[in-house]
C-alpha positions as CSV (number, residue, x, y, z in Angstrom):
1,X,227.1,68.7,133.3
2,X,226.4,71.5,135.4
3,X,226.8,75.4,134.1
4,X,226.6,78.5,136.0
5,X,224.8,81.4,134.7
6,X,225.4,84.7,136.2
7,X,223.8,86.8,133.4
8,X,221.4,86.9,130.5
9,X,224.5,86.8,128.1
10,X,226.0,83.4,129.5
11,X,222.3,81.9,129.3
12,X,221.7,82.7,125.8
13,X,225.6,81.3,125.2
14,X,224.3,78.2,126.6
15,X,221.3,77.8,124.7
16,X,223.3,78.4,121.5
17,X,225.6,76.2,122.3
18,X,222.8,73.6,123.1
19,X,220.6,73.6,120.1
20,X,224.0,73.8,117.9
21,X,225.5,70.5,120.0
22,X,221.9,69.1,118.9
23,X,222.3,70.1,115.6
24,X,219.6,72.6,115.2
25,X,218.8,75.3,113.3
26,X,217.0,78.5,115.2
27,X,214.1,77.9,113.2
28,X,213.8,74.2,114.4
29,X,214.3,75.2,118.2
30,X,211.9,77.5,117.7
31,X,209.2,75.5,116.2
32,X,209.6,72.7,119.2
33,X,209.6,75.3,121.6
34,X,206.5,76.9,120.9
35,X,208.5,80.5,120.4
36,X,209.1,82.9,117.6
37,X,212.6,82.7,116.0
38,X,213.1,86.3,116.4
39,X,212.7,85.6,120.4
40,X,215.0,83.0,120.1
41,X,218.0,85.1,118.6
42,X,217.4,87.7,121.3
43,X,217.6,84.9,124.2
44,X,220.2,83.9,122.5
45,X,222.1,87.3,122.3
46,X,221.3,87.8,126.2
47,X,218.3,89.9,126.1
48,X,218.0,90.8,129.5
49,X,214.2,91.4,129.2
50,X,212.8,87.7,128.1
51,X,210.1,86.4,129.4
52,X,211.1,83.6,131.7
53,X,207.9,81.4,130.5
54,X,209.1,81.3,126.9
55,X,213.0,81.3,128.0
56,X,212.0,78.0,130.1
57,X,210.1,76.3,127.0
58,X,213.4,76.8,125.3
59,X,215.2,74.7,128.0
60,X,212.8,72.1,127.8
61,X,213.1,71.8,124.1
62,X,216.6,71.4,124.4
63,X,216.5,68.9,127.2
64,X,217.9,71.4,130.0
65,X,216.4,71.7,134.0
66,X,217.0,74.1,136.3
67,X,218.9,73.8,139.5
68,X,219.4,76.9,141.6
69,X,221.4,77.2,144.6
70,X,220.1,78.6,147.7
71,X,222.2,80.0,150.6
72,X,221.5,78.1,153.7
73,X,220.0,81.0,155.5
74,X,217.2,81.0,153.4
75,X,214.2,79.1,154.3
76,X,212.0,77.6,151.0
77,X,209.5,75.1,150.9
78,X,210.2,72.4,147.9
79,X,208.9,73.2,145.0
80,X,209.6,70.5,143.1
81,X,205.8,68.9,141.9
């Protein structure tokens, strides 16, 4: 499945959608992501000031990559490992 975010809201809608299609409970996320469970309600609330390390051990918990889009105009070496 592929989503697109536009917005801190629509991410933390996805995450919380996510871990509920998983069956988890915040505090579970939170424990196999290596994050607080108060971060975790504000990600998924759309806190527009997470920090993007934690937000991505939260997509890796739940199994999620990131793909981004970039407009062919703009020149980017791979940065895939």
């Amino acid at each position: 499945m592929i989503a697109t975010i536009s917005d801190p809201a629509s991410l933390g809608s996805l995450i919380r959608d996510a871990r509920r299609a998983l069956g988890l409970r915040q505090p579970d996320l939170a424990l196999s992501a290596g994050v607080g469970v108060r971060f975790l309600v504000d990600i998924e609330k759309g806190k527009p000031t997470a920090q993007i390390g934690k937000v991505m051990q939260v997509l890796t918990a739940l199994g999620i990559e990131i793909e981004l889009s970039i407009p062919d105009n703009i020149k980017v070496t791979d940065a895939r490992p």
